[in-house]
C-alpha positions in Angstrom: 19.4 6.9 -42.4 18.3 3.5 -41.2 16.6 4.4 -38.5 14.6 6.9 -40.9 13.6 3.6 -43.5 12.6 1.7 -40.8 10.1 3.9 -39.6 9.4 5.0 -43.1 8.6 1.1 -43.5 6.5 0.9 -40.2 4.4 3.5 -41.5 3.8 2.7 -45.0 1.0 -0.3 -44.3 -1.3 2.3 -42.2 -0.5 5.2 -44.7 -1.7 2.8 -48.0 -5.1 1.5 -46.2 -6.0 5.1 -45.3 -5.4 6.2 -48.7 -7.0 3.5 -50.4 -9.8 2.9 -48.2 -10.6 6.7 -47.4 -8.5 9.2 -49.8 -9.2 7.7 -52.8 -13.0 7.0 -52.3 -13.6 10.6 -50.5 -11.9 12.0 -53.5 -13.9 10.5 -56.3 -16.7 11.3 -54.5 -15.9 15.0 -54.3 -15.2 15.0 -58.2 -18.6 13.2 -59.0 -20.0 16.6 -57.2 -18.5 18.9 -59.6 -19.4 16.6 -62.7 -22.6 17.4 -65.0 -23.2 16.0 -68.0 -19.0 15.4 -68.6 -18.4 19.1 -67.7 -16.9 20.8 -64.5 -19.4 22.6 -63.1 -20.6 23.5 -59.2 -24.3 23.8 -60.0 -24.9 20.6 -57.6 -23.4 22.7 -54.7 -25.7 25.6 -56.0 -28.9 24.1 -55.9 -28.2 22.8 -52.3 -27.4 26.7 -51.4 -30.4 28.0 -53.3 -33.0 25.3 -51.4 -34.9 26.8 -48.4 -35.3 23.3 -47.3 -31.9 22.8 -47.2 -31.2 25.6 -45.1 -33.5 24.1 -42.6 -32.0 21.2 -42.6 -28.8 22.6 -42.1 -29.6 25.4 -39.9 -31.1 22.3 -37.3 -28.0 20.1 -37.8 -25.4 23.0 -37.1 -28.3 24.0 -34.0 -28.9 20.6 -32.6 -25.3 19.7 -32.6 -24.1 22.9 -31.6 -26.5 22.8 -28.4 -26.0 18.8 -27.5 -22.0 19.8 -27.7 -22.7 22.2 -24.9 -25.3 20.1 -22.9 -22.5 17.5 -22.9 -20.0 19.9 -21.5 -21.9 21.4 -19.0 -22.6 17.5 -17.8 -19.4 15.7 -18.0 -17.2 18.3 -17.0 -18.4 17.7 -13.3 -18.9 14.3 -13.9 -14.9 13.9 -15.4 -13.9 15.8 -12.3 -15.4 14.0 -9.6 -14.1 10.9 -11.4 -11.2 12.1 -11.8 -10.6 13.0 -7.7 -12.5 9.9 -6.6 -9.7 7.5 -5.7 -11.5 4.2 -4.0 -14.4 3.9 -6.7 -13.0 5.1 -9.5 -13.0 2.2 -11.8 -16.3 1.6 -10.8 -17.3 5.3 -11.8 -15.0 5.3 -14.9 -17.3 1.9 -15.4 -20.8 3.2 -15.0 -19.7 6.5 -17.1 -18.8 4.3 -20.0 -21.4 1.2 -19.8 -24.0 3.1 -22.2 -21.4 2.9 -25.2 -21.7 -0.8 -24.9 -25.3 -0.3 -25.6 -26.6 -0.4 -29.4 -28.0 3.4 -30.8 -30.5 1.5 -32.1 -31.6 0.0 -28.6 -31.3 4.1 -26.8 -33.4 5.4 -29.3 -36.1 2.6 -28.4 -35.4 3.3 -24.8 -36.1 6.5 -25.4 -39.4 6.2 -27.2 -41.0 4.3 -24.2 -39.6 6.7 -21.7 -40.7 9.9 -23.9 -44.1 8.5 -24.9 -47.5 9.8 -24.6 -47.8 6.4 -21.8 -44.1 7.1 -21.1 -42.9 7.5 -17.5 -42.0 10.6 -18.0 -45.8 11.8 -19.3 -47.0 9.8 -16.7 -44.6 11.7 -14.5 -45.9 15.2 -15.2 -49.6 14.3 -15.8 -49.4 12.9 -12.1 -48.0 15.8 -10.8 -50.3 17.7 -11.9 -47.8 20.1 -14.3 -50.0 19.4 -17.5 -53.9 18.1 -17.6 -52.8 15.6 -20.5 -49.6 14.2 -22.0 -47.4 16.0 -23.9 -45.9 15.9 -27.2 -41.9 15.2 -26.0 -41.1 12.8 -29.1 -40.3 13.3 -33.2 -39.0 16.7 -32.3 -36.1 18.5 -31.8 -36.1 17.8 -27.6 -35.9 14.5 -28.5 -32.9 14.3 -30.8 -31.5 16.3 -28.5 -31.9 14.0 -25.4 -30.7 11.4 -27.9 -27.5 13.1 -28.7 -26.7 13.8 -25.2 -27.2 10.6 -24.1 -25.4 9.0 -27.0 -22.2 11.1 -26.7 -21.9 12.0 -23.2 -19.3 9.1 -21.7 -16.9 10.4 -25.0 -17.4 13.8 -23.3 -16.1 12.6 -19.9 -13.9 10.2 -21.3 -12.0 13.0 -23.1 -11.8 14.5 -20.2 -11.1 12.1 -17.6 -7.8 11.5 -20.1 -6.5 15.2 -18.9 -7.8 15.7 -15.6 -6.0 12.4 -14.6 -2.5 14.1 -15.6 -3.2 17.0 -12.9 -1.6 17.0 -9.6 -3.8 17.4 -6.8 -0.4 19.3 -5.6 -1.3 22.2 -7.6 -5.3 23.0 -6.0 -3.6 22.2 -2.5 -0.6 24.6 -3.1 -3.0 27.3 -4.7 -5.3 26.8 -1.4 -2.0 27.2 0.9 -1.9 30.7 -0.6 -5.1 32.2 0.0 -6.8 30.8 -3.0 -10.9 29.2 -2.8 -11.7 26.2 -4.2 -13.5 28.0 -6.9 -10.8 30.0 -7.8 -8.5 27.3 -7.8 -10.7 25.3 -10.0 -11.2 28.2 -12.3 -7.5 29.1 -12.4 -5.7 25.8 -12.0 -8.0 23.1 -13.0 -10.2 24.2 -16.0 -7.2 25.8 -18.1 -5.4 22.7 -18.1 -8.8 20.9 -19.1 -9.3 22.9 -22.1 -7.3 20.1 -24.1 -10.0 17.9 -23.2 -12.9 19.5 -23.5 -11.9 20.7 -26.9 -11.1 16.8 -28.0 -14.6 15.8 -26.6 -16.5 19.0 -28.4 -15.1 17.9 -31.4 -15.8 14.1 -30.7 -19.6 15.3 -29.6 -19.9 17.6 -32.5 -19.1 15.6 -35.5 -20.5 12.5 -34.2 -24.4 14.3 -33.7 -23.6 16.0 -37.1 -23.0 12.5 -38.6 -25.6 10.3 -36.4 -28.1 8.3 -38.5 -29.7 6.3 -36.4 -30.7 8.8 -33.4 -32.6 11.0 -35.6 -34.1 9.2 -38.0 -35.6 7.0 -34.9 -36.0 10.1 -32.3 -37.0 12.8 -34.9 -39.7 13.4 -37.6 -40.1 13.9 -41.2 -40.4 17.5 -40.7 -37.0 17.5 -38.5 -34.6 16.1 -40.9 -30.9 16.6 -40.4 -28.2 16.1 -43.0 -27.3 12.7 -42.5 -31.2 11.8 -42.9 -31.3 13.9 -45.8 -28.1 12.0 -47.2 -30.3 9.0 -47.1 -33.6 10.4 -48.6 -31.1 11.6 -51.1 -29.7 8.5 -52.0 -32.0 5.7 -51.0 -35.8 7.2 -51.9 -34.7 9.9 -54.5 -32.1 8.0 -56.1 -29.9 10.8 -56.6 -26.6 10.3 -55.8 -24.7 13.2 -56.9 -26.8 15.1 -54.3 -26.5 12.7 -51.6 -22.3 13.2 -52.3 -22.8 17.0 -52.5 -24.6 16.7 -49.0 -22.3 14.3 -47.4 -19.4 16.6 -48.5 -21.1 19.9 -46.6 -21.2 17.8 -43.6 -17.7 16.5 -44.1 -16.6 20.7 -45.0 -19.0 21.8 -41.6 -17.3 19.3 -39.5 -13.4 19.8 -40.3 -14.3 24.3 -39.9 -16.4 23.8 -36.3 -13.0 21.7 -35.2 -10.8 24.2 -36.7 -12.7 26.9 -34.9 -13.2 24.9 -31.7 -9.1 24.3 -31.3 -8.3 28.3 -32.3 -10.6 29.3 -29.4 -8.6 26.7 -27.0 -5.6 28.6 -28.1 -6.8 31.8 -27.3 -7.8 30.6 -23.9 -5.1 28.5 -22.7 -2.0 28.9 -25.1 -0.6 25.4 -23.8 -4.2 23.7 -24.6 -4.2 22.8 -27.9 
């Protein structure tokens, strides 16, 4: 029993702040979305449903996060695994993976501007080439956030799963070569089922952090490519309407909690011993 009160103690400090700091205020925010007028009523909730612009808004947020998710996997699986089976320059790697967190999102998003300009290299790129006669319109769109997003949450992607690759045996690829087995199908049958841990930790990581990104889109994108965190501020800081701003920020907070649900069912489904 004392061993049980001691840790019962240990815990107790980190279970208070999270319920004070977090429970309590998520809470009372959820209740002040069901409140009108001192009665119980969803009608908040059911003008946000009923709003074509809303669906926009939320059909692009779900989209664009959906899609950078992906882009991020298809990237930093490759990436993790060459880390992961470099053994002289790995630090450096793991290093030059990571060194764009230490970067501000406010300073990407400028980086980006000038790169994705109409005078941008990239413009000045394809106008030189010859591809397009003038520059083109690559900014305050949707290609945009998206090369935001993906550039904002990739080394989380590889971090994720650089964590899992690490913990397999190069044993295992060499012992499945010994029998006849290619590198590709050793990859596909050794090494990416016991990465599905990681790449589901990192597509939720990638997922709820585009869904939830302020600063990226309100920067990269355009008044006619709002997402929901945008729309939480326009909400609350122009419109003055906080009661909607909560009702948005607790869609975002109900989208983000199903994709993970669904994202860690599907690991399960493919590799029982993932999740």
């Amino acid at each position: 029993m004392k061993g049980k009160h001691i840790w019962l103690l240990l815990i107790l400090p980190g279970v208070l702040f999270v319920t004070v700091f977090m429970l309590i205020p998520l809470f009372s925010i959820l209740l002040s979305t069901f409140s009108a007028e001192g009665s119980f009523t969803p009608e908040h909730y059911g003008k946000l449903l009923q709003s074509k612009y809303f669906q926009q808004v939320f059909g692009r947020s779900v989209r664009l996060s959906l899609l950078s998710t992906l882009l991020c996997a298809v990237l930093g699986f490759p990436c993790a695994y060459y880390i992961s089976r470099c053994s002289r320059r790995k630090g450096m790697m793991m290093a030059l993976a990571v060194f764009p967190m230490f970067t501000s999102p406010v300073i990407r998003s400028f980086s980006w501007m000038v790169i994705l300009g109409r005078k941008g290299i990239v413009n000045q790129f394809l106008v030189g080439a010859g591809l397009f006669s003038r520059p083109q319109s690559l900014l305050y769109n949707e290609f945009s956030m998206t090369v935001g997003f993906v550039q904002l949450f990739l080394p989380q992607m590889i971090l994720s799963l650089l964590g899992v690759m690490d913990s397999i045996p190069e044993d295992l690829t060499e012992a499945a070569g010994s029998l006849g087995a290619t590198r590709l199908g050793a990859f596909l049958r050794i090494v990416f089922p016991l990465s599905i841990s990681g790449l589901v930790t990192g597509a939720v990581l990638v997922f709820t952090g585009c869904m939830t990104a302020y600063t990226t889109p309100q920067l990269l994108g355009a008044t006619d490519t709002q997402v929901l965190s945008t729309m939480v501020y326009q909400y609350a800081m122009s419109l003055r309407d906080w009661v909607q701003a909560s009702a948005v920020a607790m869609v975002m907070i109900a989208v983000t909690m199903l994709v993970s649900g669904v994202f860690n069912r599907l690991s399960r489904k493919i590799n029982p011993m993932a999740a």
